[in-house]
DRENMAR-555375 format. One record per residue: residue in three letters; z, x, y of N, C-alpha, C, O, CB in turn. Coordinates in steps of 0.1 Angstrom, whole numbers, plus 5000, padded with zeros to 4 digits. Glycine has a CB too. Layout:
N
alaZXYZXYZXYZXYZXY
...
This chain:
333
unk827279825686826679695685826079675671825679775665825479685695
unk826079545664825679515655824179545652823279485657826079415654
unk823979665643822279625643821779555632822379495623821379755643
unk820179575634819879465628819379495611818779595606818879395638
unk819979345604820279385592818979445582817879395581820979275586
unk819379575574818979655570817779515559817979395557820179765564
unk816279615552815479545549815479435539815779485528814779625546
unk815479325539815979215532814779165516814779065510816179095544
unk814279255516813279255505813579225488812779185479812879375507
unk815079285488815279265475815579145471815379105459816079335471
unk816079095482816478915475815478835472815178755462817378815485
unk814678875487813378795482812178835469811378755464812478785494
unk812278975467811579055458812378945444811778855438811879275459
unk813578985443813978875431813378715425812978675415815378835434
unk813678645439812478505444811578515440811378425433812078465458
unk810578585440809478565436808878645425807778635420808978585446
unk809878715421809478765407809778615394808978575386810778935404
unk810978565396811078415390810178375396809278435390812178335391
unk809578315404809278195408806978215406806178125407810378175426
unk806778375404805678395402805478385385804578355377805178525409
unk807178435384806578415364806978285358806778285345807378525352
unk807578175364808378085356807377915365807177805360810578125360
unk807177955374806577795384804577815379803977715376806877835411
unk804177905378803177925374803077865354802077815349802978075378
unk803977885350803877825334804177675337803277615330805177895322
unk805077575345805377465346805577405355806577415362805877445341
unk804477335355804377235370804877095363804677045352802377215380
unk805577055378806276955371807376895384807976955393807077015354
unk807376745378809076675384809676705374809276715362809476505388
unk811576745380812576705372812576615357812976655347813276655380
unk812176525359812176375343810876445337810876425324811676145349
unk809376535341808976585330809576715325809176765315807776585331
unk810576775336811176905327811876885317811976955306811976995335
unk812676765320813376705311812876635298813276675287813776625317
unk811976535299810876555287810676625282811076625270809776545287
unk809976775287809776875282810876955273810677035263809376925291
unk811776925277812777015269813276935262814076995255813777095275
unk813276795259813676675247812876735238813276815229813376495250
unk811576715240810676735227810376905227809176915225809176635227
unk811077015229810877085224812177155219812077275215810077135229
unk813577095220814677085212814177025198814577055187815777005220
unk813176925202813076815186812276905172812476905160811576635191
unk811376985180810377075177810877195174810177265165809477085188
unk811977255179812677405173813577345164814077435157813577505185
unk813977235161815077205150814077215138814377255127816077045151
unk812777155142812177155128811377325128811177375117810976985125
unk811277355135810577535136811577605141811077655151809277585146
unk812677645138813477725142813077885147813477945156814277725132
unk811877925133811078065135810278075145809778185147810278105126
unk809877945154808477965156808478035169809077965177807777845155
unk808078135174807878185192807778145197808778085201807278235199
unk806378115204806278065213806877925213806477875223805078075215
unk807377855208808477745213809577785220809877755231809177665202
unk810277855210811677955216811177975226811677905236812278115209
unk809678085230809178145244809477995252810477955257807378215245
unk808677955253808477845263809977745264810177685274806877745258
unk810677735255811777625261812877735272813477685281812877535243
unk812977865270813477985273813078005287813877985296812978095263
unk811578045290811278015304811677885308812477885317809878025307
unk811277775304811677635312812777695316812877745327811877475304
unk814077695302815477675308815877795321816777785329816677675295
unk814977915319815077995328815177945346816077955355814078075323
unk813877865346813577835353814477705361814577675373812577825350
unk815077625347815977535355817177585356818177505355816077405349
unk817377675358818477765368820177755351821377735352818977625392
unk819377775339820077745326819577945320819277975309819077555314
unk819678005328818978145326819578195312818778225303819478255339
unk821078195310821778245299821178195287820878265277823378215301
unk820878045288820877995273819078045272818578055261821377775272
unk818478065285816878075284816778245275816078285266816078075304
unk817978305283818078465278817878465263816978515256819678555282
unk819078375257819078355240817978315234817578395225819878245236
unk817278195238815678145235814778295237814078325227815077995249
unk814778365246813678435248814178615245813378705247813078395265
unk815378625240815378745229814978695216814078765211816978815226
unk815178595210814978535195813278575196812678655189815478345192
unk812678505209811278505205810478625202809478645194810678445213
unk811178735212810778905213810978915200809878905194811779025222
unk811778925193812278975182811278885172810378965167813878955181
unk811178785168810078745161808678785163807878785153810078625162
unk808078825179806778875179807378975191807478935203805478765182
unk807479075188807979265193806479225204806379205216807779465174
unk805879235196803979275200803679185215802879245223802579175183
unk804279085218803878975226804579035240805779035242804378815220
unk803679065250803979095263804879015268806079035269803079085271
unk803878875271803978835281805878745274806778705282802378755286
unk805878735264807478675260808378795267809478755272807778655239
unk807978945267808879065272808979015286810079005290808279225270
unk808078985295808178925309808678865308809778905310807478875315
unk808478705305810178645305810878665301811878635307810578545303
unk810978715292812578795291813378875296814578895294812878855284
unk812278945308812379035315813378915328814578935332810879105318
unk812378805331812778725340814378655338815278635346811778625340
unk814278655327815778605321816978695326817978665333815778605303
unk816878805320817478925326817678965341818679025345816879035321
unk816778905348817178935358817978815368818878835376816179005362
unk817378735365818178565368819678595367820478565376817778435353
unk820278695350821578695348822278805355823478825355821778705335
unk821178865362822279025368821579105361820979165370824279035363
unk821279145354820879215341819879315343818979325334820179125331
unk819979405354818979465357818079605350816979655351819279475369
unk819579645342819179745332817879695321816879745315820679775325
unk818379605321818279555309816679475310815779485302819579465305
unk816779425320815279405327814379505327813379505320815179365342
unk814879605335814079715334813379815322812179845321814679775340
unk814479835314814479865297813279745293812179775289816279835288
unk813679635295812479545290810979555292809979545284812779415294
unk810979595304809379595314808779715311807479715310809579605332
unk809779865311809279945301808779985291807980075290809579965300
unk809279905278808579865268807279785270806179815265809479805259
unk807379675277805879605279805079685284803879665280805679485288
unk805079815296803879875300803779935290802579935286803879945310
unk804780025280804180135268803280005263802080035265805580225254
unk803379885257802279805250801079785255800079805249802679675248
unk801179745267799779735273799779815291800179775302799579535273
unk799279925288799379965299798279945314798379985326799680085295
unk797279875310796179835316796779725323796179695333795079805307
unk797879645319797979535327798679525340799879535340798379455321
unk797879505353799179585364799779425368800379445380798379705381
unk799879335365801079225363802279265360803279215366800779135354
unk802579355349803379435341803879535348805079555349802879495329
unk802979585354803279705367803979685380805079725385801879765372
unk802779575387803379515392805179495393805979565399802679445388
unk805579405386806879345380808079455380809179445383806679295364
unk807279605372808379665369808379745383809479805384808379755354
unk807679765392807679855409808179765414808479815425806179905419
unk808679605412809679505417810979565413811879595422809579355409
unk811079595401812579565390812779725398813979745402812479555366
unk811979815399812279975400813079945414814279965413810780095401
unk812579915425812479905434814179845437814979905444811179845435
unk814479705431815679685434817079755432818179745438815579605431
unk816479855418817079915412817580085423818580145421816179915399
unk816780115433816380195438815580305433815380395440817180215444
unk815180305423814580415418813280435421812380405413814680415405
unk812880475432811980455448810780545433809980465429812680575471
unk810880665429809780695425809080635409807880635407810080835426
unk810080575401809180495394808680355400807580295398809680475383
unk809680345407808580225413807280255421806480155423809280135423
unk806880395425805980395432805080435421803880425422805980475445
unk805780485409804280525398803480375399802380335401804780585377
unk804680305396804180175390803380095398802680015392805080105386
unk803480105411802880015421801280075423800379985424803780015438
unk800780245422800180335423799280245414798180225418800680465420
unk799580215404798880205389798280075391797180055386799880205374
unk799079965402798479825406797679865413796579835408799179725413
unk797679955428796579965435795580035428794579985431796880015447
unk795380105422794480225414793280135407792080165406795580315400
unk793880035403793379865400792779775409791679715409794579785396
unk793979785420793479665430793879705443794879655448794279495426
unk793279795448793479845462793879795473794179855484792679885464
unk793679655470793779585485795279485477795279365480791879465492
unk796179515471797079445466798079405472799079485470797479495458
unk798379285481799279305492800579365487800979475491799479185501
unk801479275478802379315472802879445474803779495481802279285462
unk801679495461801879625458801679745474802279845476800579655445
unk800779705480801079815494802379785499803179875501799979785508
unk802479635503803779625513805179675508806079705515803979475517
unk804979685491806379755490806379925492807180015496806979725475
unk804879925487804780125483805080145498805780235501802780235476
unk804580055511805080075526806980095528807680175534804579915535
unk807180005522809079955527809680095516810680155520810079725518
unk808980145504809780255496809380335505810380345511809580295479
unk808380435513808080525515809080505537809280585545806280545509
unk809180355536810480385552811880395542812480495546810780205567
unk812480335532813780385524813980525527814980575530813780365509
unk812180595523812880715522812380825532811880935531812780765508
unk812780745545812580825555810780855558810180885569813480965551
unk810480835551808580865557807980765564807380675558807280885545
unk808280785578808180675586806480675590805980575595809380675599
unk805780785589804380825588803480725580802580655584804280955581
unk803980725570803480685555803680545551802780485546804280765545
unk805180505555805280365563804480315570803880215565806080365570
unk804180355584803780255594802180275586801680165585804180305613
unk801480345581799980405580800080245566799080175569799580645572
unk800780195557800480115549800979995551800579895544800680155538
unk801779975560802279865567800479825573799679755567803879915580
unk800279885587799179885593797879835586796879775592799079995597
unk798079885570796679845563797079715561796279635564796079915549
unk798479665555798379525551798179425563797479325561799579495545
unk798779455574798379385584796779345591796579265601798979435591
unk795879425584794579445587794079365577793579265580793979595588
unk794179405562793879285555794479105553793979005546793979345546
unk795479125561796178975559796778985572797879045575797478945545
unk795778915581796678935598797478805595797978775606795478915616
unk797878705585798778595587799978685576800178615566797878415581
unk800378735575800978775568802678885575802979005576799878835559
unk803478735578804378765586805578935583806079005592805078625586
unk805678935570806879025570806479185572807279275574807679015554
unk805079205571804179325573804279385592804279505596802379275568
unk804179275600804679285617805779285616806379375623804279175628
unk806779195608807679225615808479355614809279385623808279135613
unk808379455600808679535597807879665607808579755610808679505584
unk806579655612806479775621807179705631807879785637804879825626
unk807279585635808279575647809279665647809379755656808979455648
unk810279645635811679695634811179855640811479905651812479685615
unk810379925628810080055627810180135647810780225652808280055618
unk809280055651808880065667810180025676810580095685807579955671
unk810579955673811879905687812580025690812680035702813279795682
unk812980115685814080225692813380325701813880385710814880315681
unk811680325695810380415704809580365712809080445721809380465697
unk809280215711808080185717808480045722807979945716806680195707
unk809080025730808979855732808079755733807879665725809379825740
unk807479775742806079735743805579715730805579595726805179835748
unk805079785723804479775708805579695698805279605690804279945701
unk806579735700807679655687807579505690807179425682809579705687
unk807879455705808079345709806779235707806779115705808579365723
unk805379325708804179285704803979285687803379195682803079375711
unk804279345682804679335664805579185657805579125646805979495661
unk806379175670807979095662807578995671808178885669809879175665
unk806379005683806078835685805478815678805978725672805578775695
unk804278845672803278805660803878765652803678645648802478915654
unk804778835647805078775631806578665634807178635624805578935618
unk806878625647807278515649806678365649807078255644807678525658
unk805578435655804378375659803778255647803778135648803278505660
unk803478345635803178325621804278255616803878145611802878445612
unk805578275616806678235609807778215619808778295621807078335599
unk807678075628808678065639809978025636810978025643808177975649
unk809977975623811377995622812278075612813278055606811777875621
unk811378185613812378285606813678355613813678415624811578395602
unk814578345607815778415616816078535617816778585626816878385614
unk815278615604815778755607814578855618814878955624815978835590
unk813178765618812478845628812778785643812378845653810878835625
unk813378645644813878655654814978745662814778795673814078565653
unk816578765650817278875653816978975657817679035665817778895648
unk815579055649815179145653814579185666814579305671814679145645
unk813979075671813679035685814279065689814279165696813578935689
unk815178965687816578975702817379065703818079075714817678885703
unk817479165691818179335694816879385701817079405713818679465677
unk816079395699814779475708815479465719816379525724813179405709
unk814779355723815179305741816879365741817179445751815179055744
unk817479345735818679395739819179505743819879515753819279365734
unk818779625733818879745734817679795746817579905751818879795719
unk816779695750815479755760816379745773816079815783813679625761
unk817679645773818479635786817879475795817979435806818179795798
unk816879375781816279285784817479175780817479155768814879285779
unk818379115788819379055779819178895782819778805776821079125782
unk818478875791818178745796817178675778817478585769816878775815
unk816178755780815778725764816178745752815778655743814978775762
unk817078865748817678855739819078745737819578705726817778965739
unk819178725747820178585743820078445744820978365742821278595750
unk818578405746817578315744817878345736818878275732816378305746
unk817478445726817078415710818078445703817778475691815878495705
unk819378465706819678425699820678305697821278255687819978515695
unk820678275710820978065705819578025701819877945692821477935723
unk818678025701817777965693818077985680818177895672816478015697
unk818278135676818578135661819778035653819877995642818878285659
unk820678035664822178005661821777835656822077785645823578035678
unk820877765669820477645662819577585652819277465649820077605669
unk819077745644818477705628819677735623820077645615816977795621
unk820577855624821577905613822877935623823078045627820978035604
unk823877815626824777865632825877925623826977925628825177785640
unk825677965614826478095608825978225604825878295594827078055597
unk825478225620825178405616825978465623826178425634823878475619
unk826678575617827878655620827178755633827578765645828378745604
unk825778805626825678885637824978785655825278825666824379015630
unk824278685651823878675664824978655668825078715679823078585667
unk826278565664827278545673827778675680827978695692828278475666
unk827878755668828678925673828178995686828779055695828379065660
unk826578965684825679065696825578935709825178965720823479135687
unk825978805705826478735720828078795726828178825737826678545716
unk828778795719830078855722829579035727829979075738831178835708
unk828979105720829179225721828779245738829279335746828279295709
unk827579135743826479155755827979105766828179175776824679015755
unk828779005763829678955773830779085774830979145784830378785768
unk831279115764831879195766831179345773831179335785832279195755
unk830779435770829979535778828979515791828879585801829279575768
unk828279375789827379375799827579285813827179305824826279335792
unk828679165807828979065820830379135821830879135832828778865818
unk831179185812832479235818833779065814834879055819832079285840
unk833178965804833578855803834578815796834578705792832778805801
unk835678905792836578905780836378815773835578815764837878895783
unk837578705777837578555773836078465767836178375759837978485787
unk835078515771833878435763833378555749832978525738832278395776
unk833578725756833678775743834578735733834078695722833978895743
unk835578725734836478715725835978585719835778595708837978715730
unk835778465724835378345719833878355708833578275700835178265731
unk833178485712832178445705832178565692831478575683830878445714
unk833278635696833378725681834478625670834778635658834278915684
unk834878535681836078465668835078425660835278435648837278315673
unk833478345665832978225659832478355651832978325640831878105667
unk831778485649831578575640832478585630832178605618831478675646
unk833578585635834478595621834878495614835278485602835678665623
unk834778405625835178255616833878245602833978165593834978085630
unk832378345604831078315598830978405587830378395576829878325608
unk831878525593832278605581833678715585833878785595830778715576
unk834378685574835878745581835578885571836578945567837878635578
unk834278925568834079075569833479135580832879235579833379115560
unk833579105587832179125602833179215610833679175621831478935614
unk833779385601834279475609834079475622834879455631833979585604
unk832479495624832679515642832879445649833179485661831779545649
unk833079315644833679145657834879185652835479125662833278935653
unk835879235645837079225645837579325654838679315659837479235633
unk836679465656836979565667836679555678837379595688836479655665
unk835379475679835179435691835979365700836279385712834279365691
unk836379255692837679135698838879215698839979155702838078995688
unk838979275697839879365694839979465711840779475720839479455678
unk838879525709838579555722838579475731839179515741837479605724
unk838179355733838279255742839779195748840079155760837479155735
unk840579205738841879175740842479275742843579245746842379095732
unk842279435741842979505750842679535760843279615766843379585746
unk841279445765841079465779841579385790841679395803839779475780
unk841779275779842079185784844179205789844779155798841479075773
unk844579255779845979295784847079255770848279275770846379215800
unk845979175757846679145749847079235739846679225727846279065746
unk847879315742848179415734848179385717847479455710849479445738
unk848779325713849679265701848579205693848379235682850979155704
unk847479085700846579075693845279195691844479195681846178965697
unk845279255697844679375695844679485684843879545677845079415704
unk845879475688846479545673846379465661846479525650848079575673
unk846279365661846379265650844579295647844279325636847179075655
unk843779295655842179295648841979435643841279455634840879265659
unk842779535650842279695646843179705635842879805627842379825658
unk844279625631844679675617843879575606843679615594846579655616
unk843379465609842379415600841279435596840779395586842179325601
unk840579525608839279615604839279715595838379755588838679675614
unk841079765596840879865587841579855571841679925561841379975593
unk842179715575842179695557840779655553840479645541843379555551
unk839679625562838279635548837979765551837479795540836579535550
unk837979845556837479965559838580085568838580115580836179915567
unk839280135556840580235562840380325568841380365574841280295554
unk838680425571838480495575837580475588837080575595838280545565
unk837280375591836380285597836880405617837980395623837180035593
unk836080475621836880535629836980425644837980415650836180685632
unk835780355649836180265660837780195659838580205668835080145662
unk837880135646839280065646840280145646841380105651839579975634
unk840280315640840980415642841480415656842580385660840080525639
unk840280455664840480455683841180345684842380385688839080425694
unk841080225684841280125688842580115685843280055694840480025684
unk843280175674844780185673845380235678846480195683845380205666
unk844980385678845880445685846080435698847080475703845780535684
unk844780365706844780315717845980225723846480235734843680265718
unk846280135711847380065715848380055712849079945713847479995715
unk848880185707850080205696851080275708852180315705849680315680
């Protein structure tokens, strides 16, 4: 069965690393960003040297999703003032906008050797570490925020998610638990002891992952998470509530469709509606190995040999070693 997708933090960790360093410098509509960057094109032709122009037209363009040309603006400015942090932050931001994560990181590094008192800086780089996976500088760096600011949600809720990466599910749930105590509105902190709890405690996970539905009702991934609970609890009446509910905020999710097919198939014995609901999985993503095995299973239960074979040899051109589609061939060979 499809589980449920692994912690989704980095994308959003990215979101908000722009959007805390680049929306905070400029508030604004579109026609004054635009303004804004008329007259400070007019302003760098006649100061070509000057920084903080370069800095600031660099973040704007960062920000208006122009990252590459912002990257150019905001190395020139480093390089004119080495000394200036906060220009290494956006540049940092720039870098990472482009992919650039080495290079982000290298950047953020040098800003803490400059000022190491500042845990904004720290902060940022236990972000950049973090996506990077390098679980233990990011935890120096987060250490150095709380050491500062103890009650830091950020900084706990990740030193929480690095210390479940790496298996310390102790250590996890004990800083998950504090953030939830200091910020009971603070949805991704429940939903994550949810996840932690579902395979041990139902009761408790399902009370975790309603809360932080609760707070955030239309999130889809603590709904999903939900509805594998209930599912794997053998609660399927509810788990497949939720996940047509989910399907009607996002009907292209590969997995809710997959874990509606997976329940017809195994649990009602329904071929024909499995098969229908792993097609819409693959129609959502024609990487979604296990709907291709699954249907696959479905149609040799069904008696269709030939298409059968046709899904277990396509599971294993994404994945040659993939062993269910293995079974599944030789099964029908």
């Amino acid at each position: 069965m499809k589980r449920t997708p692994l912690f989704t933090l980095l994308l959003l960790l990215t979101i908000a690393v722009l959007a805390s360093a680049c929306g905070s410098r400029h508030e604004g509509q579109p026609g004054s960003d635009a303004a804004r960057l008329e007259a400070l094109d007019i302003q760098i032709q006649r100061h070509p040297q000057k920084a903080s122009l370069l800095a600031e037209r660099g973040s704007l363009l960062v920000r208006l999703g122009r990252a590459k040309e912002g990257q150019y603006d905001l190395e020139r400015a480093v390089k004119l003032k080495p000394e200036n942090v906060d220009y290494m932050m956006w540049l940092a931001d720039a870098y990472l906008a482009n992919g650039n994560t080495d290079q982000c990181f290298h950047t953020l590094a040098q800003a803490e050797e400059l000022e190491p008192a500042r845990t904004d800086v720290h902060l940022k780089m236990g972000e950049i570490a973090y996506i990077k996976k390098n679980y233990d500088r990011s935890l120096k760096s987060l250490s150095q925020v709380t050491e500062a600011d103890p009650d830091n949600r950020t900084a706990l809720y990740m030193k929480a998610s690095i210390y479940k990466a790496k298996g310390d599910t102790t250590s996890a749930v004990s800083l998950f638990r504090k953030v939830c105590d200091l910020y009971p509105d603070y949805a991704p902190a429940f939903e994550e002891l949810g996840i932690i709890y579902s395979p041990r405690n139902y009761p408790l996970a399902t009370d975790y992952l309603n809360t932080a539905l609760r707070l955030d009702s239309t999130n889809t991934n603590t709904m999903y998470a939900l509805a594998l609970c209930h599912q794997e609890a053998g609660h399927i009446d509810e788990a497949e509530s939720l996940y047509h509910r989910l399907l009607t905020i996002n009907p292209n999710s590969a997995d809710a469709w997959h874990n509606l097919g997976y329940i017809e198939l195994f649990h009602y014995k329904d071929y024909a509606k499995a098969i229908g609901y792993m097609t819409k999985a693959i129609e959502a993503d024609s990487q979604c190995i296990e709907a291709l095995v699954n249907r696959g299973c479905a149609y040799e239960l069904s008696g269709r040999t030939a298409d059968a074979r046709r899904d277990f040899e396509a599971a294993l051109a994404i994945d040659s070693d993939y062993p269910p589609a293995l079974d599944g061939l030789h099964r029908v060979d």
